[in-house]
C-alpha positions in Angstrom: -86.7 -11.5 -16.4 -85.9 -10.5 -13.1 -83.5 -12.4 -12.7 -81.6 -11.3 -15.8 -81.9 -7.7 -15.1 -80.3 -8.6 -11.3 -78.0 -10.4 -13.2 -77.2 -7.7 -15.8 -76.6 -5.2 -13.3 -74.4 -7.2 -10.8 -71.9 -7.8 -14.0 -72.1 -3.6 -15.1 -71.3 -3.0 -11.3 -68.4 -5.7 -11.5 -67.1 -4.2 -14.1 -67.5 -0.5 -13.0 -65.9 -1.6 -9.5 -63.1 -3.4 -11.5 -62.6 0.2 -13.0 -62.5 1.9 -10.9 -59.8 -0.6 -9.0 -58.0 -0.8 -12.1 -57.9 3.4 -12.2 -57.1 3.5 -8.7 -54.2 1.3 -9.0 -52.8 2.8 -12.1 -52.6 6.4 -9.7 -50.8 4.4 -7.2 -48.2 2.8 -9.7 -47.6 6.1 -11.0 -47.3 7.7 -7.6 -44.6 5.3 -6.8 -42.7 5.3 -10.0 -42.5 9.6 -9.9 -41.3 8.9 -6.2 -38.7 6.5 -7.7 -37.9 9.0 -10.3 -37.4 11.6 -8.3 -35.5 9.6 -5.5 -32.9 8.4 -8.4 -32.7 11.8 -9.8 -31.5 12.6 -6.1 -29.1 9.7 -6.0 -27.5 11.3 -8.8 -27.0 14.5 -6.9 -25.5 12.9 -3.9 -28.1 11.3 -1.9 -26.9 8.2 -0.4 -30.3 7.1 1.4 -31.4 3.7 0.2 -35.3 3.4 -1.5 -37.9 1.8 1.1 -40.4 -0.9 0.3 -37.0 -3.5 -1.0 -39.3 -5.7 1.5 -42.4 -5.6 -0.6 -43.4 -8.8 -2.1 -44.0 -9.4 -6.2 -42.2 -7.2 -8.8 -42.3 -3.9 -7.1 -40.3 -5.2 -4.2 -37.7 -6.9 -6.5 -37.4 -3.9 -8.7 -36.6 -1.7 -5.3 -33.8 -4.3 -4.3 -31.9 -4.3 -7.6 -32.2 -0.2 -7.7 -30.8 -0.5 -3.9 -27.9 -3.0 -5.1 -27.4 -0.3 -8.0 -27.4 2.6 -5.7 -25.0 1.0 -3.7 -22.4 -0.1 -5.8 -22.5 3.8 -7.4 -21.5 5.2 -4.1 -18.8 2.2 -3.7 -17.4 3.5 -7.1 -17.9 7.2 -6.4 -15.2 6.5 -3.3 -12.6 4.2 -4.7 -12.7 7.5 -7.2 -11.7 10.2 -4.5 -10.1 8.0 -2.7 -7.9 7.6 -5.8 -7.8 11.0 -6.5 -6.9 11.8 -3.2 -4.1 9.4 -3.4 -2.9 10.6 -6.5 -3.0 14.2 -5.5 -1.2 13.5 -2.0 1.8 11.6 -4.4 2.2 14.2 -6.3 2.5 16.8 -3.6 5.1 14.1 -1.6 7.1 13.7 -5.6 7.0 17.5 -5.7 8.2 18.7 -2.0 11.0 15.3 -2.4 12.3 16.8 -5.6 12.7 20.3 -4.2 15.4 20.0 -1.8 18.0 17.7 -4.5 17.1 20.2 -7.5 17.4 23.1 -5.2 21.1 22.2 -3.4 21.8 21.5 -7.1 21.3 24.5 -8.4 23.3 26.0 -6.0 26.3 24.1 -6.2 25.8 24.5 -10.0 25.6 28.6 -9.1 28.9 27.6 -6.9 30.8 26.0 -9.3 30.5 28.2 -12.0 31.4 31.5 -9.6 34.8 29.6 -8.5 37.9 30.0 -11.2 39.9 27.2 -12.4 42.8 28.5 -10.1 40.5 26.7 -7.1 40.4 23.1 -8.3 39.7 21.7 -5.1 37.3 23.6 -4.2 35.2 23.2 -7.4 36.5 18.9 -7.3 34.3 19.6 -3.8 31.2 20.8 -5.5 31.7 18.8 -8.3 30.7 15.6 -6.1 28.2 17.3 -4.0 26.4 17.7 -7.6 26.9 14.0 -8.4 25.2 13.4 -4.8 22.3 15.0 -5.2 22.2 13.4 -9.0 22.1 9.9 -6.8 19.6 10.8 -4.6 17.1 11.9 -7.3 18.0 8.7 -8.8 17.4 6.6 -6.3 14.3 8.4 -5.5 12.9 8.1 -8.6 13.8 4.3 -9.5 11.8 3.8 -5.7 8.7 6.2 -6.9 8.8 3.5 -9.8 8.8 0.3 -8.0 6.2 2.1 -4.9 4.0 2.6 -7.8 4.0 -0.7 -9.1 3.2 -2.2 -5.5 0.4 0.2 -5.1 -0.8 -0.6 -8.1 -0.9 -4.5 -8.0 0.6 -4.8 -11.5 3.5 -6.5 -10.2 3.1 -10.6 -10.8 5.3 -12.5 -8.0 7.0 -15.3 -9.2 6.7 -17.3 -5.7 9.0 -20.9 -5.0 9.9 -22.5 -2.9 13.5 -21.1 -1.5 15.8 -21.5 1.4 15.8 -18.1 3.7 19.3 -17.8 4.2 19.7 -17.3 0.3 17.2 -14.8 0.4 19.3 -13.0 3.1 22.3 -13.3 1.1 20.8 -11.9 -2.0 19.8 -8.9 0.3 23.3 -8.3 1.5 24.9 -9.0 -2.2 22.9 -6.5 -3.6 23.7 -3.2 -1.5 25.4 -0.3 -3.3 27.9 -0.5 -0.6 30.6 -3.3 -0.7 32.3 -2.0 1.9 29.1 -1.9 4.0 28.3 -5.3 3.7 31.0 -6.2 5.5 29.2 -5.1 8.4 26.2 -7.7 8.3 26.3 -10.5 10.2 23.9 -13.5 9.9 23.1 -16.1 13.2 21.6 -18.8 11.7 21.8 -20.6 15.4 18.1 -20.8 16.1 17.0 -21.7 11.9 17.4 -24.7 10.6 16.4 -26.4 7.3 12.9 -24.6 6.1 11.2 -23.2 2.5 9.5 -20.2 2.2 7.2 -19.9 -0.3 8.4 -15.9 -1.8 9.4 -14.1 -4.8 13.3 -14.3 -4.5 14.4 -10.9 -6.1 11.6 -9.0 -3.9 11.8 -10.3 -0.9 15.7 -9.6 -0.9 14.9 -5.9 -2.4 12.8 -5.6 0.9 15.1 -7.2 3.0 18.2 -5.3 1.7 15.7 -2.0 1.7 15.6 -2.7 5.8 19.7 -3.8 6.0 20.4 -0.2 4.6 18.2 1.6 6.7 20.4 -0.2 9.8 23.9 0.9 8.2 22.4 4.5 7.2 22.0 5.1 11.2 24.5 3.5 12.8 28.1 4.3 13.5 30.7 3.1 10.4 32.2 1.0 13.2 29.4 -0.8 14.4 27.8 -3.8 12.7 24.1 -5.0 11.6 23.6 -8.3 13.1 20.9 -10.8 11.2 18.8 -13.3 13.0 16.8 -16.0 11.4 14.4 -17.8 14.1 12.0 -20.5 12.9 8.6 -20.7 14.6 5.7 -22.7 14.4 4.1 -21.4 11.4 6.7 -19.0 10.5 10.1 -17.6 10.0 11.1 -14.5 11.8 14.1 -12.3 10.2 15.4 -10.2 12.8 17.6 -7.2 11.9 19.3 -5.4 14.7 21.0 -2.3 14.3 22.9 -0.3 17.0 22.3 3.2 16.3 20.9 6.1 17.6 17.7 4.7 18.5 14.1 5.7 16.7 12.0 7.8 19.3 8.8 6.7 20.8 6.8 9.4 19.3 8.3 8.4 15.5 8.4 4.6 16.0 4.7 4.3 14.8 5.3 6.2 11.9 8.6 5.1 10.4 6.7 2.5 7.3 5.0 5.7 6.4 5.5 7.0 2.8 8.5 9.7 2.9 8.5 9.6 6.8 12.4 11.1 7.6 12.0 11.1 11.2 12.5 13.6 13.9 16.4 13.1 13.7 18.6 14.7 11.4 17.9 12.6 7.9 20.6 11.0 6.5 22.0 12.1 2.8 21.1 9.1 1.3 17.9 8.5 2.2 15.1 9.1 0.4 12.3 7.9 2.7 10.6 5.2 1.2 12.6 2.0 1.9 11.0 1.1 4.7 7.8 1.7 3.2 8.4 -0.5 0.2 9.8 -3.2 2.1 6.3 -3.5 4.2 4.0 -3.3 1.1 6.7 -6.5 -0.6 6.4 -8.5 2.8 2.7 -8.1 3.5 2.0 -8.8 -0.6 3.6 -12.4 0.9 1.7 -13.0 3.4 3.8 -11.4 6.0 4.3 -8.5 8.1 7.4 -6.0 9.4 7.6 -4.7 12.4 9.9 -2.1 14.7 11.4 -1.9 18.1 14.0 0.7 19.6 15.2 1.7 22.4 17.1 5.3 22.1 20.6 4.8 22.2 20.9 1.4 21.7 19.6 0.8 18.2 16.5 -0.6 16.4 15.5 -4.2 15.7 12.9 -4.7 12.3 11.5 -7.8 12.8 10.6 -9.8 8.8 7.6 -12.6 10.3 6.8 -15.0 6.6 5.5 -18.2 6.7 7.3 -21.3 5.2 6.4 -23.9 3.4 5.6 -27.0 5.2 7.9 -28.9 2.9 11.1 -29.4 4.2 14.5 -30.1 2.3 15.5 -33.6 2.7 19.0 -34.0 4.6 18.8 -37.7 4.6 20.0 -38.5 0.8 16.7 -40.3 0.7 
């Protein structure tokens, strides 16, 4: 019976030790899951440190990873949020302080014209069109608020084919508000021969045209904008070469920023966001813009997109 009574108590100690284990590891469990609690609860409030023990091996360690990948992708989402809303509140302070200087001159020709009497026709004619002008600018400023929003946004489906550059460029030209100004563009199509690129059409020759005006807004009325296509190896390069006054070192980095008028003078028409729109068009493509100048001599905005490796066939093949 000795052996039975050995026996007996070797199982009650078992048991009792596996208790006690259990007990023990029950506290621990529960230690960890209040520390996980209360580390979440700080997440919450802002706490971007990761939990420890991801490493750990079984289902502890795997349930630590996936609140890690969870703890993660809240803060990624907390700053697309203020970066949004800082975007959104830096537009609308740029909308507001654009719309101030048309509405105010406005009002005061509108002030102006009502003070004059009819015996001063010429006079009021005078303020008549200054009105009208700084109707056009708002315009213009708002149909280019609609379209920069609509790039920003990515809501904007290209229709790309395959099209021949130098009907691009003429699209560009075609469409300025300016007839008369268009006489002033010429195109060298000496170094370009027979290529595709692979663009939307209509955009591309908004942001083409957008970079043409800019050219003809600063540079003498007798002076002309001189277009260059050059064909590289994997690219074509649009060249457009004005010969104005020149963009300073100091504003050159600056000039495809949002509502960036420059150190100069700004010109009447512009509203500031040509240049912009006309980068955010050519990178959507695949490409990029950029700017030399050399004060007094004039600015050159170089268009870079790739072509398509197809090329028409000349032969009547």
């Amino acid at each position: 019976m000795d052996w039975v009574t050995a026996a007996f108590g070797m199982a009650v100690t078992g048991v009792f030790a596996g208790t006690v284990a259990t007990r023990l590891a029950d506290r621990r469990q529960s230690r960890r899951l209040h520390a996980l609690s209360d580390h979440l609860t700080r997440t919450l409030d802002g706490n971007r440190r990761l939990i420890p023990g991801q490493h750990d091996e079984g289902v502890w360690g795997l349930m630590i990873h996936r609140c890690n990948q969870l703890i993660r992708k809240h803060f990624t989402a907390v700053d697309q949020l203020e970066a949004e809303r800082h975007f959104l509140q830096q537009t609308l302070s740029d909308i507001s302080h654009q719309l101030k200087t048309p509405l105010a001159a406005l009002a005061t020709y509108v002030d102006l014209l009502t003070s004059f009497s009819d015996d001063l026709p010429e006079t009021r004619e005078l303020y008549a069109k200054r009105c009208q002008g700084q109707i056009s600018r708002m315009d213009r400023l708002v149909r280019g608020l609609l379209k920069m929003a609509r790039l920003e946004s990515g809501t904007i489906p290209f229709q790309r084919t395959p099209v021949e550059p130098l009907a691009v460029v003429d699209d560009a030209i075609y469409g300025l508000d300016d007839v008369d100004a268009s006489t002033r563009v010429i195109v060298d199509t000496s170094s370009y021969h027979d290529v595709l690129i692979d663009v939307d059409r209509d955009w591309v020759a908004e942001a083409l045209s957008n970079v043409i005006k800019n050219g003809l807004l600063h540079s003498p009325r007798d002076s002309a904008v001189h277009i260059q296509l050059v064909e590289t190896a994997l690219s074509l390069r649009i060249d457009i070469r004005d010969h104005g006054e020149g963009i300073s070192p100091g504003d050159l980095p600056r000039v495809f920023e949002r509502f960036f008028m420059g150190s100069s003078r700004p010109h009447m028409e512009s509203v500031g966001i040509g240049l912009y729109i006309a980068r955010m068009i050519v990178r959507a493509h695949g490409g990029e813009i950029r700017a030399t100048s050399t004060m007094g001599e004039g600015s050159c905005f170089s268009v870079v997109l790739p072509f398509e490796t197809v090329r028409p066939d000349v032969t009547g093949t």
